[in-house]
C-alpha positions as CSV (number, residue, x, y, z in Angstrom):
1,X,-7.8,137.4,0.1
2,X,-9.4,134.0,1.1
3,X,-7.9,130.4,0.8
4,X,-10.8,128.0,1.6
5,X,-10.8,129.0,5.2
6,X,-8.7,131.2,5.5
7,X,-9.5,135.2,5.0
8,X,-6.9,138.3,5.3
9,X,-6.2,141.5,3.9
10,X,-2.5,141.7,2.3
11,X,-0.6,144.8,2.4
12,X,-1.7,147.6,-0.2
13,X,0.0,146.8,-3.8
14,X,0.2,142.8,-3.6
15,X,-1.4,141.3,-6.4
16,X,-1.9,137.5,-7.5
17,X,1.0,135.9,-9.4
18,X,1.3,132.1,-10.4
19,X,2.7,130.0,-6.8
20,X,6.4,129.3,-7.7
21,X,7.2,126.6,-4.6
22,X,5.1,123.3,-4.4
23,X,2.4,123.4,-1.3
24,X,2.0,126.9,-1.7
25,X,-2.0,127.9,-2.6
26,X,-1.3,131.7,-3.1
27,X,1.6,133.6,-4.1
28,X,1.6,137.8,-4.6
29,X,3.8,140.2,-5.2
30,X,4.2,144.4,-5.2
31,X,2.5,145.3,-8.1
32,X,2.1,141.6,-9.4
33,X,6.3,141.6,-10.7
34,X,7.6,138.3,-10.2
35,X,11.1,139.6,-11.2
36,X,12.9,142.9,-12.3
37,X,15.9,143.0,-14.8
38,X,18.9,143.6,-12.9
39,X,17.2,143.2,-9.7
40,X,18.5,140.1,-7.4
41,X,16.4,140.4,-4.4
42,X,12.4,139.9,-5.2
43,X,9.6,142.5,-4.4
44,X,8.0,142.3,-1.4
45,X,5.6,139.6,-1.2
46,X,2.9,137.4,0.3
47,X,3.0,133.4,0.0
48,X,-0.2,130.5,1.9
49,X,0.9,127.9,2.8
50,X,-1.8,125.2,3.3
51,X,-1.4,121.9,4.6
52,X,-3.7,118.8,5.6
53,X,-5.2,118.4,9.1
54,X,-2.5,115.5,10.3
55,X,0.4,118.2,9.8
56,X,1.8,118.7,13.8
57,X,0.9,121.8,16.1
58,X,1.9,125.2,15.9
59,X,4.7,124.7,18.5
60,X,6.2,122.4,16.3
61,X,5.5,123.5,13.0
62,X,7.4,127.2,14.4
63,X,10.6,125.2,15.3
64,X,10.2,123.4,12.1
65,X,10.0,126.9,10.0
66,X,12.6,128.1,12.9
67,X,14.9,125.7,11.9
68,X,14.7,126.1,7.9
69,X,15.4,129.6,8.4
70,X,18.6,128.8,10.9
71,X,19.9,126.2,8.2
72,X,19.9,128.6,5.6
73,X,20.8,132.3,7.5
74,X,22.0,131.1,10.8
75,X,22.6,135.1,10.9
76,X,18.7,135.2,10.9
77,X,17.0,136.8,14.3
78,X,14.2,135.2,15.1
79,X,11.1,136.2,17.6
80,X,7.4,134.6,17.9
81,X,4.5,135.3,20.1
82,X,1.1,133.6,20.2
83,X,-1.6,135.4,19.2
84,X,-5.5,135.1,18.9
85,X,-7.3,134.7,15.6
86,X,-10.6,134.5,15.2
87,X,-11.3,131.0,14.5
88,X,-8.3,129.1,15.0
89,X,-7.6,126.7,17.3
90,X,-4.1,127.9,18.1
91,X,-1.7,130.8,16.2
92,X,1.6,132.2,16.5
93,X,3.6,135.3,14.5
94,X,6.6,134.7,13.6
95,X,9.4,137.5,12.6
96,X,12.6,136.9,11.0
97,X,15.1,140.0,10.4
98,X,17.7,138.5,7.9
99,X,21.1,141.2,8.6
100,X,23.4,139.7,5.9
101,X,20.4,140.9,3.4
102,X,18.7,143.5,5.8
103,X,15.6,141.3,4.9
104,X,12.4,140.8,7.1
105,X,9.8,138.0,6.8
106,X,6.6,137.7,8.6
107,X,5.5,134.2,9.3
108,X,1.7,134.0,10.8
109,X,1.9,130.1,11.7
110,X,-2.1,129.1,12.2
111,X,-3.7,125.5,13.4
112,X,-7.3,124.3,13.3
113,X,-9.1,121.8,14.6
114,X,-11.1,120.9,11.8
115,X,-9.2,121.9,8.3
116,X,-6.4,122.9,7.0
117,X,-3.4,124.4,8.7
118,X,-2.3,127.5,7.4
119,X,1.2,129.8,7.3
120,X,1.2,133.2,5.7
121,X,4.1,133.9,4.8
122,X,5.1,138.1,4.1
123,X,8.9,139.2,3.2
124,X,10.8,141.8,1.7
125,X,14.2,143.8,1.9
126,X,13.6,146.0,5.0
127,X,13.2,149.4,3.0
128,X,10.2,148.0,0.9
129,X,8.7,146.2,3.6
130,X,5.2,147.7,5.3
131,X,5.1,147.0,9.0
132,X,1.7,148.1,9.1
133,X,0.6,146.1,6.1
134,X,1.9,142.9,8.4
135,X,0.2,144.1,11.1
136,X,-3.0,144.2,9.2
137,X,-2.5,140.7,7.9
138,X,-2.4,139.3,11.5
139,X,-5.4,141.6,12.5
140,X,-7.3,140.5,9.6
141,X,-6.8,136.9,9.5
142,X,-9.1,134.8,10.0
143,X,-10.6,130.9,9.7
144,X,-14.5,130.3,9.1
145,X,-16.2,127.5,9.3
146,X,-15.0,124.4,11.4
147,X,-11.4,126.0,12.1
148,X,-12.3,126.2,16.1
């Protein structure tokens, strides 16, 4: 997938659906459902986030997204690392187990110098979600031209 920038491979399944949360520039889901009869908890899916250049580091923006997901799980587990991707100025990986749900989200929090800022977002309950599809995402990512 690439968002002006921006370049990964999503895990196997995810196709496009229509972004359902403002500030959002791509949205997919398992097998492109954006909702099941009957089914309360969403497929797995993949969300961008994009925002302008002026939008804070990735230190801050993690405590920001750190602190959204405390306000509304304060059950939630948190960890983040930094990581290298090719491009960026600065990244980090985010991962969020949710127990009250037995939920997991992926958050790969990425800064340029030059254009946008990016988080890709990946979730799902924890028996549909593909650890090695997330670990492909953060492998695969990647800014082009001006991100450094």
């Amino acid at each position: 997938m690439t968002v002006e920038t921006l370049s990964f491979v999503p895990p196997d399944g995810m196709a496009r659906i229509e972004p359902t949360q403002a500030g959002v520039v791509l949205e997919m889901s398992a097998g492109g459902a954006t909702e099941n009869p009957g089914q309360t908890v969403p497929p797995p899916g993949v969300q961008v986030f994009q925002g302008g250049r002026d939008l804070a580091n990735v230190s801050v923006r993690v405590g920001l997204i750190e602190g959204r997901i405390k306000a509304g799980s304060p059950d939630a587990q948190v960890t983040t690392r930094r990581v290298e991707i090719q491009g960026a100025a600065e990244a980090a990986v985010m991962e969020t187990i949710y127990p009250g749900v037995s939920a997991k989200q992926l958050d790969v929090v990425i800064g340029t110098a030059a254009g946008p800022q990016y988080d890709i977002r990946y979730g799902g309950l924890q028996s549909a979600y593909d650890q090695a599809g997330a670990e492909r995402i953060i492998s695969s990512a990647r800014i082009s031209g001006g991100g450094s």
